[in-house]
N, CA, C and O atoms as a DFTB+ gen file, in Angstrom:
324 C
 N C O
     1  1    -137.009     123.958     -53.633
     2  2    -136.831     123.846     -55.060
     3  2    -137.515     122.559     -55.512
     4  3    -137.115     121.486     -55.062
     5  1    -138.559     122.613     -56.405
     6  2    -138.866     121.520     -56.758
     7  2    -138.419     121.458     -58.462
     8  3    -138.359     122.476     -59.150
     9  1    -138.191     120.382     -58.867
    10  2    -137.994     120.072     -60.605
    11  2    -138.748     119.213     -60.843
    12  3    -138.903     118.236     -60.109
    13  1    -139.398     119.423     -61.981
    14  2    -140.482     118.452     -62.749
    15  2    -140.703     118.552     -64.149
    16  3    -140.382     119.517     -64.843
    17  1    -141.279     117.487     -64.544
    18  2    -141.724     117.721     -66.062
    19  2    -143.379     118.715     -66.199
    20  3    -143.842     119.282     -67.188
    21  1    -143.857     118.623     -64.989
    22  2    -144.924     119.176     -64.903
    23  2    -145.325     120.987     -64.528
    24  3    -146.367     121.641     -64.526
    25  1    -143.604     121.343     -64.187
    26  2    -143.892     122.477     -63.486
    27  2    -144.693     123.767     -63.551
    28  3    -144.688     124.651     -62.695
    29  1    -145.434     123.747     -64.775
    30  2    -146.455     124.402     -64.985
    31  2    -147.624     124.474     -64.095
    32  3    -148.199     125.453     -63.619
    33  1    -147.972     122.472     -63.911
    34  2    -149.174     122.260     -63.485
    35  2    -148.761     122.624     -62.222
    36  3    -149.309     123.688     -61.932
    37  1    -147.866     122.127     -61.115
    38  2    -147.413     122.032     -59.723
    39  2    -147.431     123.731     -59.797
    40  3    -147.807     124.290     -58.767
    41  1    -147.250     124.136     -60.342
    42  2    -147.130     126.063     -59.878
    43  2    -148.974     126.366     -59.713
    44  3    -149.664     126.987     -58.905
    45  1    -149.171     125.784     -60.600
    46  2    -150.767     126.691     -60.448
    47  2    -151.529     126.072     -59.610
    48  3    -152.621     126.521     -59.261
    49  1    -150.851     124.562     -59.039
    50  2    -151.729     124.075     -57.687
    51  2    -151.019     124.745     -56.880
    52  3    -151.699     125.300     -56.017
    53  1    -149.705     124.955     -56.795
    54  2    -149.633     126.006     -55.440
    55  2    -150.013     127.397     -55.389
    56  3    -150.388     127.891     -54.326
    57  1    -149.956     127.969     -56.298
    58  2    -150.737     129.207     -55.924
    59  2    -152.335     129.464     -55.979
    60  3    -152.951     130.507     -55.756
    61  1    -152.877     128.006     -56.400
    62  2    -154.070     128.009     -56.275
    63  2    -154.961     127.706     -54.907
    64  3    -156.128     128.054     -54.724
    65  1    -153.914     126.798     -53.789
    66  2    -154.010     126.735     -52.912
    67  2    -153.119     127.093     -51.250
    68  3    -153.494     126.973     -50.084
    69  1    -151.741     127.594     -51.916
    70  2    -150.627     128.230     -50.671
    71  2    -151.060     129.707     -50.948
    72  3    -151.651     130.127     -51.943
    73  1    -150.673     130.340     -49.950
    74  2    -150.534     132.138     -49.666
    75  2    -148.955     132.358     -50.066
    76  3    -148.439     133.412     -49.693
    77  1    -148.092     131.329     -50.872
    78  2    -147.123     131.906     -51.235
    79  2    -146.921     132.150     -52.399
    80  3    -147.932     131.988     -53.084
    81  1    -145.636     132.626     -53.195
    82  2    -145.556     132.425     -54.799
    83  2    -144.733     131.506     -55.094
    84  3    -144.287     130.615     -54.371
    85  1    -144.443     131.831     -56.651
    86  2    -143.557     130.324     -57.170
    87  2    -142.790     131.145     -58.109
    88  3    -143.369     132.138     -58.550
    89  1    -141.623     130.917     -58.487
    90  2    -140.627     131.318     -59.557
    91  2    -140.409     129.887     -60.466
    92  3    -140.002     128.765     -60.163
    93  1    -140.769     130.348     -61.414
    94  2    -140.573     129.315     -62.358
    95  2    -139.551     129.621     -63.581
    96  3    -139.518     130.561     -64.375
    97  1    -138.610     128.307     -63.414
    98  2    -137.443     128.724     -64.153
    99  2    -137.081     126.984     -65.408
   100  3    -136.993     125.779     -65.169
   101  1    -136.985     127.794     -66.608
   102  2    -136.602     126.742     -67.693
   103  2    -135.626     125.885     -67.770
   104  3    -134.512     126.261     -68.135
   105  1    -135.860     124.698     -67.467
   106  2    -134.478     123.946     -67.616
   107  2    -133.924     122.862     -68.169
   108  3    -134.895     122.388     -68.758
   109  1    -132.918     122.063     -68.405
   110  2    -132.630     120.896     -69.088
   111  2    -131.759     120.183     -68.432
   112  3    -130.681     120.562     -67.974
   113  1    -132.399     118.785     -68.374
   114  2    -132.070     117.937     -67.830
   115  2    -130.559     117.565     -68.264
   116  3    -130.643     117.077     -69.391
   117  1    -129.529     117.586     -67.940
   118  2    -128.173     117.227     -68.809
   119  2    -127.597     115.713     -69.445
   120  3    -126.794     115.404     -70.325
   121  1    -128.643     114.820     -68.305
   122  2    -128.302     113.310     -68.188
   123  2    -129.490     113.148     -69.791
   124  3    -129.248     112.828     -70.955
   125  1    -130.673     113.520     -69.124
   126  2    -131.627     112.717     -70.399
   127  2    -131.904     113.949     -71.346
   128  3    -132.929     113.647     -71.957
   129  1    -131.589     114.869     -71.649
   130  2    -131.600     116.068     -72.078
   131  2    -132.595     116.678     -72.581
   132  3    -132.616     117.508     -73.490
   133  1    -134.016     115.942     -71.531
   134  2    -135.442     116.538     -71.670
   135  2    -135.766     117.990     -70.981
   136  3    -135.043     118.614     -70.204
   137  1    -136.483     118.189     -71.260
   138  2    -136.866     119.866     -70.400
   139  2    -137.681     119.402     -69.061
   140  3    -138.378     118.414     -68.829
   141  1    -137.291     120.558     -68.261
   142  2    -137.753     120.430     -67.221
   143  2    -137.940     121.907     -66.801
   144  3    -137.451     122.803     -67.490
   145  1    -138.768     122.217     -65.477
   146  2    -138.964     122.954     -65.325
   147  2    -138.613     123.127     -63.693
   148  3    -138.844     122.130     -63.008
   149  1    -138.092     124.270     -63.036
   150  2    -137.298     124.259     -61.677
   151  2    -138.554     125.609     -60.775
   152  3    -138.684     126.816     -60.974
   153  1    -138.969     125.051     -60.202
   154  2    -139.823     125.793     -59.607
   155  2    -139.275     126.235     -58.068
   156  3    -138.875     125.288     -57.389
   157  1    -139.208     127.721     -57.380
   158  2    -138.126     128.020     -56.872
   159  2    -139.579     128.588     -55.478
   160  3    -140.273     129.588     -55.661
   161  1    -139.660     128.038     -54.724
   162  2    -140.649     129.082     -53.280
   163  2    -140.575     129.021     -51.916
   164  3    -140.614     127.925     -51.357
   165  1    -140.495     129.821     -51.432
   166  2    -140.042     130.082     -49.451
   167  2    -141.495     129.681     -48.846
   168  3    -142.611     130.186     -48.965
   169  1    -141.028     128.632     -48.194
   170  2    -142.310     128.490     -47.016
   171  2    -141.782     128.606     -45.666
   172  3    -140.625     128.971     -45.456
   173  1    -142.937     128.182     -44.376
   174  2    -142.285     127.890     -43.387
   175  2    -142.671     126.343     -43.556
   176  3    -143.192     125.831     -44.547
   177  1    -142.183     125.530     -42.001
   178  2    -142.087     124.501     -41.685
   179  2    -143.676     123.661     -41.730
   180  3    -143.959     122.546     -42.168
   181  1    -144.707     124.933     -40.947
   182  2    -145.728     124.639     -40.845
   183  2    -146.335     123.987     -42.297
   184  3    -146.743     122.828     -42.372
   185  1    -146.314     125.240     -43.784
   186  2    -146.752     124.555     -44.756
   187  2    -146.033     123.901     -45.296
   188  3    -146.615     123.400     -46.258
   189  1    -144.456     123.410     -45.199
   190  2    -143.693     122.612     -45.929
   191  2    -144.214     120.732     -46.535
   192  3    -143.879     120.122     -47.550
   193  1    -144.893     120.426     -45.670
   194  2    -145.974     119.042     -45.501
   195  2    -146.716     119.139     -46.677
   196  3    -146.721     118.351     -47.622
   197  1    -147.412     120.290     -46.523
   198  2    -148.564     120.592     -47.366
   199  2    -148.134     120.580     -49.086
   200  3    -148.581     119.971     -50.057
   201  1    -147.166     121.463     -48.914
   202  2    -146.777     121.556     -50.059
   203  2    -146.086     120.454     -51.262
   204  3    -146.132     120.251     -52.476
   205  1    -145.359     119.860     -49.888
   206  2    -144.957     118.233     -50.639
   207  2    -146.266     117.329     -51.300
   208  3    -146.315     116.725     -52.371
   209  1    -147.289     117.482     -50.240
   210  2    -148.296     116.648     -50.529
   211  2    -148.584     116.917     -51.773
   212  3    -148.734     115.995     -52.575
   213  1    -148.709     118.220     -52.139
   214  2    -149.338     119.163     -52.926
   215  2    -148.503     118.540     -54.884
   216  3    -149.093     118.186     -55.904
   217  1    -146.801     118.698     -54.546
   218  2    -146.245     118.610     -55.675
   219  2    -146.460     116.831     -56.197
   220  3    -146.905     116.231     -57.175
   221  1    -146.065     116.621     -55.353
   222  2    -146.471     114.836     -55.212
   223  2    -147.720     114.305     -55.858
   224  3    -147.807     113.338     -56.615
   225  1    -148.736     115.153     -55.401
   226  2    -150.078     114.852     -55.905
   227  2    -149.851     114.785     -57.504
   228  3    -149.806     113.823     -58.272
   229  1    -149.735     116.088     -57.696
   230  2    -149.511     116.505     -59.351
   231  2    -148.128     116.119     -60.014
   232  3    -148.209     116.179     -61.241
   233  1    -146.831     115.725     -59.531
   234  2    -146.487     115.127     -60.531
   235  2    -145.139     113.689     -59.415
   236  3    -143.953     113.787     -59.099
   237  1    -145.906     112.867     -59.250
   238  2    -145.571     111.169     -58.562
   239  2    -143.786     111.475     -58.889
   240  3    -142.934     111.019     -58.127
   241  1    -143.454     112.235     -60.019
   242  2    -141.899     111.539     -60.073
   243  2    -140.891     113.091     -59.870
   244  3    -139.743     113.137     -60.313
   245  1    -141.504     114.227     -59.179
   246  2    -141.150     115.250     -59.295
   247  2    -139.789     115.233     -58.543
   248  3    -139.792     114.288     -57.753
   249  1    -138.683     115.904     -58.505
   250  2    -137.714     115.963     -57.186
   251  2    -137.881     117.548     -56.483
   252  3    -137.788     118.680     -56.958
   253  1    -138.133     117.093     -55.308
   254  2    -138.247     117.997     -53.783
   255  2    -137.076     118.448     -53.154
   256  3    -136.365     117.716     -52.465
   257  1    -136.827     119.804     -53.404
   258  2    -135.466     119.606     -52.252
   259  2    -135.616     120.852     -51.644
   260  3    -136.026     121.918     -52.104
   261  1    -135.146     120.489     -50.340
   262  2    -135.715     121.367     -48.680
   263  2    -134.319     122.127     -48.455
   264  3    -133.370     121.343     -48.467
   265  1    -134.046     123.186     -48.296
   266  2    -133.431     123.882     -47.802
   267  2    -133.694     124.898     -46.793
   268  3    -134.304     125.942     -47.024
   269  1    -133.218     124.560     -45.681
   270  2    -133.198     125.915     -44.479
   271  2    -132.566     126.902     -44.464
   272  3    -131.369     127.041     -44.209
   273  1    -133.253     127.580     -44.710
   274  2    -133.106     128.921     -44.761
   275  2    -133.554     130.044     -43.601
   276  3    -134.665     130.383     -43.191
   277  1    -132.393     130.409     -43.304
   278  2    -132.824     131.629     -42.156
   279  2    -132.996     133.034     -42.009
   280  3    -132.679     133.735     -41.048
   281  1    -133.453     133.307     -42.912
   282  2    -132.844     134.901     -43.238
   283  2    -133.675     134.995     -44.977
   284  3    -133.021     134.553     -45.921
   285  1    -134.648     135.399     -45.162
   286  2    -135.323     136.189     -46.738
   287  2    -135.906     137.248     -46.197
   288  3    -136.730     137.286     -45.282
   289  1    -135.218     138.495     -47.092
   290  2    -135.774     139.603     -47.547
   291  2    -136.279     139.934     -48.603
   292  3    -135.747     139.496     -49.623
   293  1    -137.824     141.075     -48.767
   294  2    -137.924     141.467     -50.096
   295  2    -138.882     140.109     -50.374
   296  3    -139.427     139.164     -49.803
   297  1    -138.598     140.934     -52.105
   298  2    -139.195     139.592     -52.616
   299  2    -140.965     139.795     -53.389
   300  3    -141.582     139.122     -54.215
   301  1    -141.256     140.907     -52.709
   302  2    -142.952     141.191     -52.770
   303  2    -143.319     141.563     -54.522
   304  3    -142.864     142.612     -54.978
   305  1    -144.091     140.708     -55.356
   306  2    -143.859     140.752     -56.558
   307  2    -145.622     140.638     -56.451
   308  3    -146.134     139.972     -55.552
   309  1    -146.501     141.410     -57.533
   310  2    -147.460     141.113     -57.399
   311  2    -148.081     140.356     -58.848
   312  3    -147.545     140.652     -59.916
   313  1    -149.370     139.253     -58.822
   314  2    -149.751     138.285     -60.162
   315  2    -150.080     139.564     -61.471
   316  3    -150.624     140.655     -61.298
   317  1    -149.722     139.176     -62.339
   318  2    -150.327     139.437     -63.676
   319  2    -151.950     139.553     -63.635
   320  3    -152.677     138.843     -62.941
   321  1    -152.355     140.537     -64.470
   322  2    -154.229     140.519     -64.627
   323  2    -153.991     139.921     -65.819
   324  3    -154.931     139.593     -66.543
């Protein structure tokens, strides 16, 4: 799960460069009650690195959070033309 003010941009660098997708979901901050955006995607371990690098790049103050997960089914959604 990553959250950012940027999550627009951080979605279209990852699917511009991971083989995975991104769920992008609207949200509000409750403390500073700015918008934010919660970007939701399954990797493995191998690209998990990558991907940090990746959100980091595009937005320095984003929050990252790693959950292990053992077990996803489904899921196969294909891009918009």
């Amino acid at each position: 799960m990553i959250i950012s003010e940027k999550g627009e941009e951080v979605s279209e660098a990852i699917l511009a460069s991971e083989r995975f997708g991104v769920t992008l979901i609207r949200g509000k901050g409750a403390y500073s009650g700015g918008d934010r955006e919660i970007l939701l995607t399954v990797t493995n371990n191998v690209a998990l690195k990558r991907l940090e690098n990746l959100v980091f790049m595009v937005d320095p103050k984003a929050l990252f959070v790693v959950e292990n997960t053992f077990y996803v089914s489904g899921g196969q959604f294909s891009r918009r033309n």
